[in-house]
MINU-947787 format. One line per 8 residues: their letters; for each residue y, z, x of N, C-alpha, C, O. Coordinates in steps of 0.2 Angstrom, whole numbers. Layout:
a	Y/Z/X/Y/Z/X/Y/Z/X/Y/Z/X; ...
! end
This chain:
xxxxxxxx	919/750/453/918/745/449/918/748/442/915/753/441; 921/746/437/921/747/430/915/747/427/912/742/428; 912/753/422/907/752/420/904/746/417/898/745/417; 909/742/413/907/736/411/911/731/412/917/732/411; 911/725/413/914/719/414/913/714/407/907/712/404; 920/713/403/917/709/398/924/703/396/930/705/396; 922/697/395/924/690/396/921/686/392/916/686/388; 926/679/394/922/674/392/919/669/398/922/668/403
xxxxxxxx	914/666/396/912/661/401/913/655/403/911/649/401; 915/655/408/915/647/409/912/644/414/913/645/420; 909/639/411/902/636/415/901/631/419/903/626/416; 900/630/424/899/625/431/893/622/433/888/625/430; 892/618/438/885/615/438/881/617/446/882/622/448; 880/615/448/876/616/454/882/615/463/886/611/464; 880/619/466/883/616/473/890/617/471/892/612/468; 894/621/470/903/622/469/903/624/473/900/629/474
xxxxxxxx	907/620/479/907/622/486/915/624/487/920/622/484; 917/629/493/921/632/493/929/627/494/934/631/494; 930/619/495/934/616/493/937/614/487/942/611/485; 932/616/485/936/615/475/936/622/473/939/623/467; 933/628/478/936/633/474/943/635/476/946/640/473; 945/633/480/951/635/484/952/628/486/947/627/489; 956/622/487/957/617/490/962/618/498/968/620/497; 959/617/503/962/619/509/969/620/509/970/626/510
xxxxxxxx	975/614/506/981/615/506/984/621/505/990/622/506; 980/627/500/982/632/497/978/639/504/979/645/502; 976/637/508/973/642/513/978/646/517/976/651/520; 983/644/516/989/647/520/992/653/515/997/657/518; 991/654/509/994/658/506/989/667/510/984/668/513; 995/672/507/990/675/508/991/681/502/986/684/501; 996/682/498/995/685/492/989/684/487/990/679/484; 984/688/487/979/686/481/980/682/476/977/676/476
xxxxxxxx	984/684/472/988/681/466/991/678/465/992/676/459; 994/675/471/998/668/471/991/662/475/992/656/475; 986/664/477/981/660/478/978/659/473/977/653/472; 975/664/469/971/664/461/975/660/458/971/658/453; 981/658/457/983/654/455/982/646/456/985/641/453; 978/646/462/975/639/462/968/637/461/965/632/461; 965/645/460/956/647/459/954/638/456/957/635/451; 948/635/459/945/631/456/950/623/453/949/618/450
xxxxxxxx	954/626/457/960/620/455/954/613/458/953/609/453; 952/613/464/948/607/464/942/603/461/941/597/461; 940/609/456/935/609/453/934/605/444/931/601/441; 940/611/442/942/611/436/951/613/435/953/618/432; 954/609/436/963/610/437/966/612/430/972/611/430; 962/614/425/964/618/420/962/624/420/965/628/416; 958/627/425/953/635/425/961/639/423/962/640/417; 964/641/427/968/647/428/974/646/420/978/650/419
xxxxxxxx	973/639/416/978/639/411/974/642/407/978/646/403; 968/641/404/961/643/403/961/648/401/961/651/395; 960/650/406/954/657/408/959/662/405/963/660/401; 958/669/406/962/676/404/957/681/410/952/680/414; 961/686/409/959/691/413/955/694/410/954/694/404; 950/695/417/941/700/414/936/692/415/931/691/419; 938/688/413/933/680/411/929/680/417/930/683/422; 923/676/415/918/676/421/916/668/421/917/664/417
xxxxxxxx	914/668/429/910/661/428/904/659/429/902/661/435; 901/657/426/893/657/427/893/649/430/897/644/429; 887/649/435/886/644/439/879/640/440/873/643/439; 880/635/442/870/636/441/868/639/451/869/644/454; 864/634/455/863/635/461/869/634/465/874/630/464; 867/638/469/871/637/476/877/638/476/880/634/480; 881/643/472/889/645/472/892/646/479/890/650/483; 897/643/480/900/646/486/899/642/492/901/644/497
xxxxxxxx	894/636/492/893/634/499/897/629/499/901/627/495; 896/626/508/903/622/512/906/627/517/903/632/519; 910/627/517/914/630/525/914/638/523/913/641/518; 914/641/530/915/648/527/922/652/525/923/657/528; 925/647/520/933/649/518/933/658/514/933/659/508; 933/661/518/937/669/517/941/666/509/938/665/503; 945/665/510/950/665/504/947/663/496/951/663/491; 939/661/495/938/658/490/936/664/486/939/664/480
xxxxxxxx	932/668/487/932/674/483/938/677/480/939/680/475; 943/676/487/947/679/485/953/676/480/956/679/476; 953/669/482/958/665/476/954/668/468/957/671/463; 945/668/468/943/670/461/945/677/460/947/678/454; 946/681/464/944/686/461/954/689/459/955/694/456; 959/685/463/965/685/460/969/681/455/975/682/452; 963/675/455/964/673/447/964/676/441/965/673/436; 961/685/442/958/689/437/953/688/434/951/691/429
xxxxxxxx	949/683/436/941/683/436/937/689/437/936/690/443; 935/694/434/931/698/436/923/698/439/920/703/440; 921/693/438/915/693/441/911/686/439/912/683/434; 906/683/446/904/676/444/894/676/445/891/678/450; 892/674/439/886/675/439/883/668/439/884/663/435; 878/666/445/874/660/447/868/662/447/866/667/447; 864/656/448/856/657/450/854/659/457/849/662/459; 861/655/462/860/659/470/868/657/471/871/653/469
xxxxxxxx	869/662/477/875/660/479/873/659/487/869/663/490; 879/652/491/877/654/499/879/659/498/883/662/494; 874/662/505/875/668/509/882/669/512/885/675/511; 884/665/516/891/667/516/896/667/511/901/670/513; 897/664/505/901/665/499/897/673/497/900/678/498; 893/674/496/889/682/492/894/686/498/899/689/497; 892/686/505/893/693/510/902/691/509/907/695/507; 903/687/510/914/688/507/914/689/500/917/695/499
xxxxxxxx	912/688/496/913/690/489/912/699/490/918/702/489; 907/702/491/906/710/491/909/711/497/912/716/494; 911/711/502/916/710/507/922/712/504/925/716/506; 925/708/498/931/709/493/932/714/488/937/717/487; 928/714/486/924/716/482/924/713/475/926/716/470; 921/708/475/921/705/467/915/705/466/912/704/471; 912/708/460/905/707/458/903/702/457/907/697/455; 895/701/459/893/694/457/887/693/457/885/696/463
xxxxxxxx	882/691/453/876/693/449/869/686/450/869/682/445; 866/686/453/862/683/452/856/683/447/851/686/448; 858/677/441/851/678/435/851/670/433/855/667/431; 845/667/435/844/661/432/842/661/425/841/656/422; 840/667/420/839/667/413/846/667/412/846/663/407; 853/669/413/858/670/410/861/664/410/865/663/406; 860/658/415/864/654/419/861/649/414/865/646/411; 854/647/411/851/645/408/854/644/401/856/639/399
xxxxxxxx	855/652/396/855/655/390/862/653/388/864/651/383; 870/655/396/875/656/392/877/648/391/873/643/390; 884/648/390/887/643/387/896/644/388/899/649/387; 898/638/391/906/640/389/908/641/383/905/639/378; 914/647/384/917/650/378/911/659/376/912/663/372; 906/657/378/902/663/374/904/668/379/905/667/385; 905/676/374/907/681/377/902/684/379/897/685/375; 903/686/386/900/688/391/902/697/389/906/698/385
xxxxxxxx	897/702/394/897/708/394/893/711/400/887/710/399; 895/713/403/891/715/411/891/723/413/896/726/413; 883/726/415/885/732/419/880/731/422/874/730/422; 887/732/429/884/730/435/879/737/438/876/737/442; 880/743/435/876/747/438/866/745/436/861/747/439; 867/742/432/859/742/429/857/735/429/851/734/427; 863/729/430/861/724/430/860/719/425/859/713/426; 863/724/419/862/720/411/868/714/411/873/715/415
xxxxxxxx	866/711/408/868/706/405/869/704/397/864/702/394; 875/704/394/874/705/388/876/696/384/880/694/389; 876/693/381/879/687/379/880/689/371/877/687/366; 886/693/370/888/695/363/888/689/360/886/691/355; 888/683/362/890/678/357/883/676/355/882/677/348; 878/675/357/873/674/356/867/681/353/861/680/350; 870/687/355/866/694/354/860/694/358/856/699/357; 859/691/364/855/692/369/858/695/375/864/695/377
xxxxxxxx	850/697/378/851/702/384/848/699/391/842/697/390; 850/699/396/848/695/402/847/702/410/850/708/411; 843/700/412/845/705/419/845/700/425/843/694/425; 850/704/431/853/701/433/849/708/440/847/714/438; 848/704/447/846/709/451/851/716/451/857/715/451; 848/723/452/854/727/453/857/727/459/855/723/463; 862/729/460/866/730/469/864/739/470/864/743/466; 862/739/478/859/745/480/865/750/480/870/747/477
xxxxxxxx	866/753/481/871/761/479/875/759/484/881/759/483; 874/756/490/878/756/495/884/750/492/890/751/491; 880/744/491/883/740/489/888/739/483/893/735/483; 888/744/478/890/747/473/896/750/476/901/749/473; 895/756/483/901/758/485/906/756/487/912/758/486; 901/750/490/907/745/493/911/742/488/917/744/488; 910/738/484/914/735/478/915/740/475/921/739/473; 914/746/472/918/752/468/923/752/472/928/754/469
xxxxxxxx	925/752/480/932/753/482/933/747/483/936/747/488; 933/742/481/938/736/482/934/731/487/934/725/486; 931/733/492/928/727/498/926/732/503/926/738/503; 925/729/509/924/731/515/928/734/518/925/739/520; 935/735/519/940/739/524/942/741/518/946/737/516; 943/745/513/945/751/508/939/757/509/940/763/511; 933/753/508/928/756/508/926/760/515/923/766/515; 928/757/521/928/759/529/932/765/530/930/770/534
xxxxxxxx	940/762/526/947/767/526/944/774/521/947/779/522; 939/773/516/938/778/512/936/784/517/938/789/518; 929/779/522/924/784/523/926/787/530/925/793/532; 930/782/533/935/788/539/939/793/535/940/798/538; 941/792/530/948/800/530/942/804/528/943/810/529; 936/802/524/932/809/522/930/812/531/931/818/531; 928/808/537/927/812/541/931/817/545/929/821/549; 937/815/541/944/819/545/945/826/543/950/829/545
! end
């Protein structure tokens, strides 16, 4: 993972369930990039004209819940979204997200404080949260080293591929 993640934010409200981040008709694709291309189309059908690479999106509770659609991290994180910070995310959107490896951050002070359009700044090794626009600083729980691994190589199967060739 990049020492730092830095963006603008764009903000959402409660329960953004995995149908509006990905809307089913688009589940057959399977290039990253050509799904991020439909990222939150259900939600907000402007996000991806919007947004720019690096941007984050801040959420309030419960990011991610509804079906257990594989593909919704990954439509975000091939939209060039770098990282999505909420007060909680379901548990199965959180383990596919790091699974992927997209960072993503739970801080209910940050989700409170930001605002769309305000520039965000993230380091995920210590959990800060910076809100340039504002001049405030937020923490965000850390990710344990393991976890950090995992998302420094990309997701689950990079990370798996990594640690077999070292035992070779």
């Amino acid at each position: 993972m990049e020492s730092k993640l830095r963006g603008h934010a764009h903000k959402y409200g409660k329960n953004v369930d995995t149908d509006v981040i990905i809307p089913g008709k688009y589940c057959n694709i399977i290039d990253p990039i050509e799904l991020g291309k439909h990222a939150l189309e259900g939600l907000d059908p402007e996000y991806t004209g919007r947004m720019r690479a690096g941007d984050i999106i801040v959420a309030d509770t419960n990011f991610g819940c509804g079906s257990s659609r594989e593909v919704a991290p990954i439509a975000i994180k091939g939209s060039g979204t770098s990282a999505v910070i909420a007060k909680s995310f379901a548990r199965i959107f959180y383990r596919n997200a790091l699974n992927i490896g997209l960072p993503i951050f739970e801080s209910a002070e940050a989700v409170d404080r930001i605002e769309s359009g305000d520039e965000i700044e993230l380091e995920p090794e210590n959990g800060t949260i910076r809100n340039i626009t504002k001049g405030e600083s937020y923490r965000a729980a850390e990710f344990p080293p393991f976890m950090r691994s995992l998302i420094d190589a990309g997701g689950l199967v990079p990370y798996v591929e990594k640690r077999l060739a070292e035992r070779n």
